[in-house]
C-alpha positions in Angstrom: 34.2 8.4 7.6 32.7 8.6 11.2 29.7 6.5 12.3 27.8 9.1 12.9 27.5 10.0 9.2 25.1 7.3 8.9 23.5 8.0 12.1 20.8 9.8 10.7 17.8 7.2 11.4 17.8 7.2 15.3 15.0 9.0 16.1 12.8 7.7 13.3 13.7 3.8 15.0 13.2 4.7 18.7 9.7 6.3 17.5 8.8 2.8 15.9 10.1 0.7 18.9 8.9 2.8 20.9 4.8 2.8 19.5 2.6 0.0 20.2 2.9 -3.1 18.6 0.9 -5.9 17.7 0.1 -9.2 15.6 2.9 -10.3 12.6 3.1 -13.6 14.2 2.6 -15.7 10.7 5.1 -13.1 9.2 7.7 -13.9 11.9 7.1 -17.6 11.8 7.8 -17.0 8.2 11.0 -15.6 8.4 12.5 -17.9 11.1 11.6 -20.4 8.6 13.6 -18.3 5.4 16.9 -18.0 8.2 16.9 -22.0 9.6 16.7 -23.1 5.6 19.8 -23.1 3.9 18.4 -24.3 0.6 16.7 -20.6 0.3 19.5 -18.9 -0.9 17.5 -15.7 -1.7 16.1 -12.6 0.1 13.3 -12.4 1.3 10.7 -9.9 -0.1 8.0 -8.7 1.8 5.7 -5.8 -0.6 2.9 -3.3 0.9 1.7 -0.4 0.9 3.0 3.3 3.1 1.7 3.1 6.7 0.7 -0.8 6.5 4.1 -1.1 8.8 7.2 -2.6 7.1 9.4 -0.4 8.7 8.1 -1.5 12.3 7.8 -5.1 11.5 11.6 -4.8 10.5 12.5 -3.1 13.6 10.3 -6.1 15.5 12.4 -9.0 14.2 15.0 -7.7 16.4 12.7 -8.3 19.5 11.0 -11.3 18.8 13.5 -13.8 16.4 15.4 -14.5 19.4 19.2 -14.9 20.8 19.8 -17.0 17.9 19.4 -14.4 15.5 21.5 -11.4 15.0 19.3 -8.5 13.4 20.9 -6.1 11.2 18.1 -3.1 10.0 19.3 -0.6 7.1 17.2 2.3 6.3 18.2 3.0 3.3 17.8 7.0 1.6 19.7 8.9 -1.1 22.8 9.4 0.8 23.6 5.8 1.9 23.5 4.3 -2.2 25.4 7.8 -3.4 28.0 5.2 -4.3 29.0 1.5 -3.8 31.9 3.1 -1.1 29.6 4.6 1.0 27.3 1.7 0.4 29.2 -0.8 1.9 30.8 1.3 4.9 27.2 1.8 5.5 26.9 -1.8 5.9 30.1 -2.8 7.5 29.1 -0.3 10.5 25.6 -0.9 10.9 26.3 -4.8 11.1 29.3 -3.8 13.8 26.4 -1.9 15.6 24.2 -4.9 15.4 26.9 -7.4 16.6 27.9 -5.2 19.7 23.7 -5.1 20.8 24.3 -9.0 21.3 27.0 -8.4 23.8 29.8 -10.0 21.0 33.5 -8.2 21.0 33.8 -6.5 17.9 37.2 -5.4 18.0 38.1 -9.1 16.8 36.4 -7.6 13.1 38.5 -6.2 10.7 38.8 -3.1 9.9 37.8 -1.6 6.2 41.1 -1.3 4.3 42.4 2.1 2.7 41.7 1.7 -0.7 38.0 1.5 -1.6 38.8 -0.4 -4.6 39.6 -3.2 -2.5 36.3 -2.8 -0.4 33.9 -5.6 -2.2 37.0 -8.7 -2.4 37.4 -7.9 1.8 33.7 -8.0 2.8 33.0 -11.2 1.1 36.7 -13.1 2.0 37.5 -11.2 5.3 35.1 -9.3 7.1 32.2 -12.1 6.7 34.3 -15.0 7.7 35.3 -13.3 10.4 32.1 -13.0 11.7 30.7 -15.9 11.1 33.2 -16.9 13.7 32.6 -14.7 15.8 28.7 -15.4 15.8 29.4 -19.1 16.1 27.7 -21.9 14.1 24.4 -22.0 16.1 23.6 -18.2 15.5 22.8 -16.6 12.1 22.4 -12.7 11.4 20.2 -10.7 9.1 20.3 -8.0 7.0 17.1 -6.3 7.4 17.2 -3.8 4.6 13.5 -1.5 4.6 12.7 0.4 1.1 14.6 -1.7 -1.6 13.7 1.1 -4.3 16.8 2.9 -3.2 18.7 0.1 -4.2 16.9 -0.4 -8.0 16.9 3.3 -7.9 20.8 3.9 -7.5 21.4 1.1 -10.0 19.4 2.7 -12.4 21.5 6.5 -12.3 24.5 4.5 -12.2 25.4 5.1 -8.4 25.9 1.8 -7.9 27.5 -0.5 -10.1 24.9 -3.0 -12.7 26.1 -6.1 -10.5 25.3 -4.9 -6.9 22.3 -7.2 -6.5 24.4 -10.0 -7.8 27.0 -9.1 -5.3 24.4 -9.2 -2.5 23.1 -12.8 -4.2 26.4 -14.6 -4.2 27.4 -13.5 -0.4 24.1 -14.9 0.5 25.2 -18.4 -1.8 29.0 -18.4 0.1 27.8 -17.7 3.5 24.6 -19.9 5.0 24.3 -18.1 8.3 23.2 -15.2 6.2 19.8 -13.6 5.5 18.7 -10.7 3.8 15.2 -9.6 4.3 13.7 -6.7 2.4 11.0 -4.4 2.0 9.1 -2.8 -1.1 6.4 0.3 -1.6 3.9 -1.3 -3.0 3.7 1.8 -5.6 6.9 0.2 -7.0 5.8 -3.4 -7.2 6.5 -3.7 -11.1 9.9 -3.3 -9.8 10.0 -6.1 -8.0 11.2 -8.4 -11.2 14.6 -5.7 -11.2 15.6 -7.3 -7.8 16.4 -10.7 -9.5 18.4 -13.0 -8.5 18.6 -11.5 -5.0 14.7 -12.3 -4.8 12.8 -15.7 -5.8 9.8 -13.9 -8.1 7.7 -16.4 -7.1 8.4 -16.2 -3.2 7.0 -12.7 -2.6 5.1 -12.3 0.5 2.5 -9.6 1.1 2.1 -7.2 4.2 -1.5 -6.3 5.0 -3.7 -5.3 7.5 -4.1 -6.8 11.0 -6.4 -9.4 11.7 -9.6 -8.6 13.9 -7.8 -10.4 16.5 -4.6 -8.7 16.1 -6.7 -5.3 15.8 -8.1 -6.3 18.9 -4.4 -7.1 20.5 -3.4 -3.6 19.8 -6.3 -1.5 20.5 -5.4 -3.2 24.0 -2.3 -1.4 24.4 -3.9 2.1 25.0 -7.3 1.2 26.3 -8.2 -2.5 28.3 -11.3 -4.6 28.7 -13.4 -2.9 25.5 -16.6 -5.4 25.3 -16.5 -7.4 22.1 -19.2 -4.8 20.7 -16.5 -2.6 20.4 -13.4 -4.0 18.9 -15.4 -5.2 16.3 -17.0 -1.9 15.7 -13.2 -0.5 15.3 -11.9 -3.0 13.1 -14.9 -2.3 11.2 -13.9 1.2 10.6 -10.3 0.6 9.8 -10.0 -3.1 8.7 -7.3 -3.8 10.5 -4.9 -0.9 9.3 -1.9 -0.6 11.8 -1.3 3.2 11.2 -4.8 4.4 11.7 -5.1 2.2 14.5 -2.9 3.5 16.1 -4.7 6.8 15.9 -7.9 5.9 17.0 -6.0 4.3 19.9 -4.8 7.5 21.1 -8.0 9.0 20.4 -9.7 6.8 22.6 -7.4 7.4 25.5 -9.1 10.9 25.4 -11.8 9.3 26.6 -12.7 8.8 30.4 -15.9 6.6 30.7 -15.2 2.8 30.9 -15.9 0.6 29.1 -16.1 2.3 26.2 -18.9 1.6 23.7 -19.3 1.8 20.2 -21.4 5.7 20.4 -18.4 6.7 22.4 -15.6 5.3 19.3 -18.4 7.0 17.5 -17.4 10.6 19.1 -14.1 10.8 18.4 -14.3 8.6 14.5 -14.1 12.1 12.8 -11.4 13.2 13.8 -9.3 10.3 13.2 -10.7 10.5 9.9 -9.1 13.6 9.1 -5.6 12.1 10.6 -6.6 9.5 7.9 -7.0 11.5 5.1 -2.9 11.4 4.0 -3.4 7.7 3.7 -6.0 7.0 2.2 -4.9 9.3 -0.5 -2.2 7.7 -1.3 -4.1 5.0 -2.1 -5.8 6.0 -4.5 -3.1 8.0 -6.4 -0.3 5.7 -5.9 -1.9 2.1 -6.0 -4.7 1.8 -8.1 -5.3 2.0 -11.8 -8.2 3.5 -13.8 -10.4 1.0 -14.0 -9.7 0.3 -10.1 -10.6 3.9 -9.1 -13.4 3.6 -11.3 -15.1 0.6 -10.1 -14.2 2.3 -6.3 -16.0 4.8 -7.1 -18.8 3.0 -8.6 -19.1 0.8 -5.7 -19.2 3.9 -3.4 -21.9 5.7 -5.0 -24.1 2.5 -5.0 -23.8 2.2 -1.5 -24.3 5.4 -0.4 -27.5 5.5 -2.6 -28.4 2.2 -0.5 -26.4 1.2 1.8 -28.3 -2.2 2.1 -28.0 -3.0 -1.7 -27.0 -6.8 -2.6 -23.7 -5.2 -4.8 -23.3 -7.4 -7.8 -20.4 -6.9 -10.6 -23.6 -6.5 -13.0 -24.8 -3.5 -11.2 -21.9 -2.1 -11.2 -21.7 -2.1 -14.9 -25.0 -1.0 -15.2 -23.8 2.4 -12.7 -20.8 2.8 -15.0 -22.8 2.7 -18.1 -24.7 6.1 -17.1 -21.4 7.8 -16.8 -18.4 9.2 -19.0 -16.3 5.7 -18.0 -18.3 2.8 -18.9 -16.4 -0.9 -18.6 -17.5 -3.9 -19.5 -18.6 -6.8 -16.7 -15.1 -8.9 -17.5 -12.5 -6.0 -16.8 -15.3 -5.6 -13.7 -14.5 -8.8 -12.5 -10.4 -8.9 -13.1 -10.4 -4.8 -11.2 -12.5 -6.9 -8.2 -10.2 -9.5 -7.9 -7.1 -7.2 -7.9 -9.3 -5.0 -5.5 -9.7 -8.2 -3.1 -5.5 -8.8 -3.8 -4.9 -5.5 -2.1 -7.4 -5.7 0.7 -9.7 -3.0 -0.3 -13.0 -5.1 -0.9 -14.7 -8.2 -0.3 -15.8 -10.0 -3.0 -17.9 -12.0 -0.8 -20.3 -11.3 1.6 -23.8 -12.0 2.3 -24.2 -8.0 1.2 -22.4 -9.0 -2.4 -19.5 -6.8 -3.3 -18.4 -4.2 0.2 -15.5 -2.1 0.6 -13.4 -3.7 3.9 -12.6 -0.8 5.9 -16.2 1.9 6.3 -13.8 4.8 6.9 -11.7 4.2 3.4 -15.4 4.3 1.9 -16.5 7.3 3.7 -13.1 9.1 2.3 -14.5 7.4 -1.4 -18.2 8.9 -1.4 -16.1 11.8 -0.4 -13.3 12.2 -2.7 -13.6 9.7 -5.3 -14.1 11.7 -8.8 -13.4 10.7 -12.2 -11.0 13.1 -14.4 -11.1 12.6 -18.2 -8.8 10.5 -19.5 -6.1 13.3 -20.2 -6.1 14.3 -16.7 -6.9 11.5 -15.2 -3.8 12.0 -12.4 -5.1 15.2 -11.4 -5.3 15.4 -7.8 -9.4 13.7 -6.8 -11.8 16.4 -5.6 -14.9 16.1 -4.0 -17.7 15.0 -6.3 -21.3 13.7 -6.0 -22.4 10.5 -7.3 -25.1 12.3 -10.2 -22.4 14.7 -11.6 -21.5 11.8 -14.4 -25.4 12.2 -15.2 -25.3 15.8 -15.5 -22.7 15.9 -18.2 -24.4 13.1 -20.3 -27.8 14.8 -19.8 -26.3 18.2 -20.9 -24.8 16.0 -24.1 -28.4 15.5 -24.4 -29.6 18.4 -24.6 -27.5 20.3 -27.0 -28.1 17.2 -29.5 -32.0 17.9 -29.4 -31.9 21.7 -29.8 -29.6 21.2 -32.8 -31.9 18.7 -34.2 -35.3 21.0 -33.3 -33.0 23.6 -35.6 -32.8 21.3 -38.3 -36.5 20.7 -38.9 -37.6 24.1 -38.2 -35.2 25.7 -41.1 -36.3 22.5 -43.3 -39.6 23.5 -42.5 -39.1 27.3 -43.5 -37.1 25.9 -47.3 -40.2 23.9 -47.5 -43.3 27.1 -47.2 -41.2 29.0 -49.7 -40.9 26.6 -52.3 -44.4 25.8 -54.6 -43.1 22.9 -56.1 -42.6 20.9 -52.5 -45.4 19.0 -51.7 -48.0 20.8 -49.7 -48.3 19.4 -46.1 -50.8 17.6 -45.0 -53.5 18.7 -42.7 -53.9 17.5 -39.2 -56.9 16.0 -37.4 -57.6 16.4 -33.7 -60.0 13.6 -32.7 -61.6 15.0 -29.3 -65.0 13.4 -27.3 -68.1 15.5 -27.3 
């Protein structure tokens, strides 16, 4: 098996290297912390959502750990967990590749013996001692390995044997100058607990947005000197996400007046809106649950209706009442807080209750619709905020022609029977 077999990622790496980047500093600090403490003998998990940029902060660690640290990133697919022998080759190269970056002599390694069988017993007893000797005490190295699904997911159809994950745990317990820091969709979180005991459940860290000031640091990168006005006019819009930042930075290059204001972002917001689209869409089918995309969509109709209202939890209710989907003020309050978890609202502004980035709730007042419960995965379409009203008010309607049906045949039974009791007359009072 050649190296280039796995060789399939190049391109996709360079184009992440290669793209501005910015911010992560608390993340890195948090990781040099994970690789210089030997009494955290498990990975490292870091969860978010597509786009928010675990791939590139992977790549990063590379740049910005240091000498010290020997980075080792694995992109893992289908192909590289078809089995636990082309698993491991997979590894053993791409950690060769990794050494030989740092300027070590590989040819000191050993090389993967014939029989695969004996694969797992070499890697842990030869190949790994032999590089921590290589490396020297004072350096560690770290296996950076982006989208652990494929690894649950392999497990799972029996690709890879039950143990792997155990495997991966004890090599980190017999070797301390070893780290293994992973990455996890944040559609596949309830997976999370299926990566024990390579992971501590209760040390999971969470990738967000960028700060305004990191926002700030990367809009610099295509366009310099933007008065203050304006950076916080585009974190605004995005809140900070890397991906769509990114877009409006090339966007703005576009643009040939310096400085640039916030009517000239203004000019070219729509079309980085459309770029948007993908994303935020994923969102909302991948991440959220009912009641989530219900109170989203409550919360967007409320402040498109009034954009200056003071958005309470109790008006939101009250909005939910008038429509097919109504929920009551404490599964309001838990879907905020979750809402708040994954950066999509704030829970407490001056304002009340706003959605963080103004583009995600232009796509909302846009998209955001309601299915019945049976379809509720359907794929959103556009809907206005009144169409819940129109369906109830039709209910309405049919209920009160049935009932004026009722009384005028009870009515008819009535004149053509002489026993009933005869109806009694009506009075008008009217002024002379």
């Amino acid at each position: 098996m050649t190296n280039d077999y796995f060789d399939t990622d190049t391109e996709f790496e360079d184009t992440l290297l290669s793209a501005p980047f910015a911010g992560r500093q608390t993340v890195f600090a948090r990781i040099q912390q994970y690789l210089i403490d030997p009494s955290d003998r498990h990975a490292l998990l870091f969860i978010g959502r597509k786009s928010i940029g675990k791939s590139a902060m992977l790549l990063q660690c590379r740049q910005v750990l240091g000498e010290h640290v020997i980075g080792c990133y694995l992109s893992l697919n289908d192909a590289v967990v078809a089995d636990e022998t082309t698993w491991l080759t997979y590894l053993y190269h791409y950690t060769n590749f990794a050494v030989q970056e740092y300027q070590l002599n590989i040819e000191r390694l050993p090389d993967l013996p014939d029989d695969p069988a004996q694969y797992r017993t070499w890697f842990a007893d030869e190949y790994l001692l032999e590089l921590r000797k290589l490396i020297r005490p004072h350096r560690r190295w770290v296996w950076l390995i982006d989208d652990a699904e494929y690894l649950i997911k392999a497990i799972e159809n029996n690709q890879l044997p039950a143990d792997s994950l155990d495997y991966l745990y004890h090599l980190l317990q017999d070797h301390l100058q070893l780290g293994v820091v992973i990455t996890l969709d944040e559609k596949n979180e309830n997976q999370a607990s299926q990566l024990i005991p390579l992971i501590d459940i209760h040390q999971i860290q969470r990738l967000q947005s960028l700060t305004a000031e990191e926002s700030t640091e990367l809009i610099a990168y295509f366009v310099r000197h933007n008065p203050e006005s304006t950076d916080e006019h585009i974190y605004n819009l995005t809140d900070g996400h890397p991906l769509i930042l990114q877009l409006m930075g090339n966007a703005l290059q576009t643009i040939q007046t310096r400085p640039i204001t916030k009517s000239e972002v203004d000019k070219i917001v729509t079309g980085v809106y459309k770029q948007a689209d993908e994303i935020y869409r994923a969102i909302w089918q991948n991440t959220l649950s009912q009641n989530e995309r219900l109170i989203l969509t409550a919360i967007s109709g409320l402040l498109y209706d009034d954009p200056l209202i003071n958005l309470t939890t109790q008006r939101i209710e009250s909005w939910l009442i008038e429509t097919d989907f109504p929920i009551d003020i404490t599964t309001i309050n838990a879907g905020i807080r979750a809402l708040e978890y994954q950066n999509l609202v704030r829970g407490s502004t001056s304002d009340g209750i706003r959605i963080r980035a103004q583009l995600f709730q232009r796509w909302l007042i846009e998209h955001a619709r309601m299915d019945k419960p049976e379809t509720f995965h359907s794929k959103p379409a556009t809907i206005k905020s009144n169409d819940f009203q129109l369906d109830r008010n039709g209910l309405l309607l049919i209920v009160a022609v049935v009932i004026i049906v009722i009384l005028l045949v009870a009515a008819i039974q009535q004149s053509d029977n002489p026993s009933s009791i005869p109806l009694q007359p009506t009075v008008t009072l009217g002024t002379d």
